[in-house]
C-alpha positions in Angstrom: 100.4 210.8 -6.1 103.9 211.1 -8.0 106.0 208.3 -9.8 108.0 206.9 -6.6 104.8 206.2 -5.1 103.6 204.0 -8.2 103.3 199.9 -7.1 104.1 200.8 -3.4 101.6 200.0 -0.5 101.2 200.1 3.6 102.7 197.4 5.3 100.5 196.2 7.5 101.1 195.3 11.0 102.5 191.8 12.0 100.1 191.6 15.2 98.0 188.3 14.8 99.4 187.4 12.2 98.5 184.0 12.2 95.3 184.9 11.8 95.8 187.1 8.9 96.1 184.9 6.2 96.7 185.2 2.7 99.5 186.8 2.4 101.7 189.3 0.0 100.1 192.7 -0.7 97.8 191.6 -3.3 96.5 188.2 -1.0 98.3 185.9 -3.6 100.2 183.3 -0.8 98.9 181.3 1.1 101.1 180.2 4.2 104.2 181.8 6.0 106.6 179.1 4.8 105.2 180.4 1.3 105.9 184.1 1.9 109.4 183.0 2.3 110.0 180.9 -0.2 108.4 183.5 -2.9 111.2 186.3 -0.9 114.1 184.3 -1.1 113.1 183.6 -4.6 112.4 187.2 -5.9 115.8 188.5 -4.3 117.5 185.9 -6.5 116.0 186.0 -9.4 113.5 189.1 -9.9 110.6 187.9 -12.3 111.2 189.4 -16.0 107.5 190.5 -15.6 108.1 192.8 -12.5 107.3 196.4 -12.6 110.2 198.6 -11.8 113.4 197.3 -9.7 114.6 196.3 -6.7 115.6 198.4 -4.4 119.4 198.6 -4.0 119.7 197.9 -0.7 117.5 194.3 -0.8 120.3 191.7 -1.4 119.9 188.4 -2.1 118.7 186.1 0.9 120.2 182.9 1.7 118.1 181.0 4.4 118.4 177.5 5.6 115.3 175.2 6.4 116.2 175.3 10.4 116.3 179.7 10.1 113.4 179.5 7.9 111.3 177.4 10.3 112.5 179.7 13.6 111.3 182.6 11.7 107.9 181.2 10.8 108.0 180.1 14.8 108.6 183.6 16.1 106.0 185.8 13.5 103.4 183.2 14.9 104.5 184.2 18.0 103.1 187.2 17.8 100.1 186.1 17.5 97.9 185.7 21.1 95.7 182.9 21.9 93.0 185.0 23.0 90.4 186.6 20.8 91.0 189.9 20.0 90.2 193.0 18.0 92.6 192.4 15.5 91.0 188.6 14.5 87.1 189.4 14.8 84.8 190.6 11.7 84.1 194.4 12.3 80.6 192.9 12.8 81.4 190.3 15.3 83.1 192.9 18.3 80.3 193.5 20.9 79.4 196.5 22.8 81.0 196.7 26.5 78.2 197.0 28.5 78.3 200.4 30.5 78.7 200.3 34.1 
């Protein structure tokens, strides 16, 4: 692994992501409305205590209470009602039975 990969991760799909809970690549926030506050803030202000910098390219994000609650809306909305693969323990799926 070289240096531009130090402090980087996978981003993980946004499928069921209601069910996915905490948040942030390390677990550390709670809620959605969280998540955004904390982004908002970091492209603002980066914390003193951050390890290496922004990337050039993320600017500063201005987002208003009604944009921050439709984007909340739609990431839920990607979320299905139905029990699925993505929201079960790897213990909990059950075998299809065979035909």
């Amino acid at each position: 692994m070289g240096k531009a990969l130090i402090g980087s991760f996978r981003t993980p799909s946004l499928r069921e992501l209601a069910s996915t809970a905490p948040y942030g690549h390390n677990g550390a926030i709670a809620t959605l409305e969280e998540w955004l506050d904390h982004y908002v803030s970091v492209t603002s202000s980066p914390p003193e205590t951050m390890l290496g910098i922004l990337a050039p390219a993320l600017v500063v994000v201005e987002i208003t209470p009604q944009e921050k609650q439709e984007l909340v809306d739609f990431l839920l909305s990607l979320s299905s009602v139905y029990a699925s693969a993505w929201t079960k323990k790897p213990g909990a799926l059950q075998r299809i039975p065979e035909p």
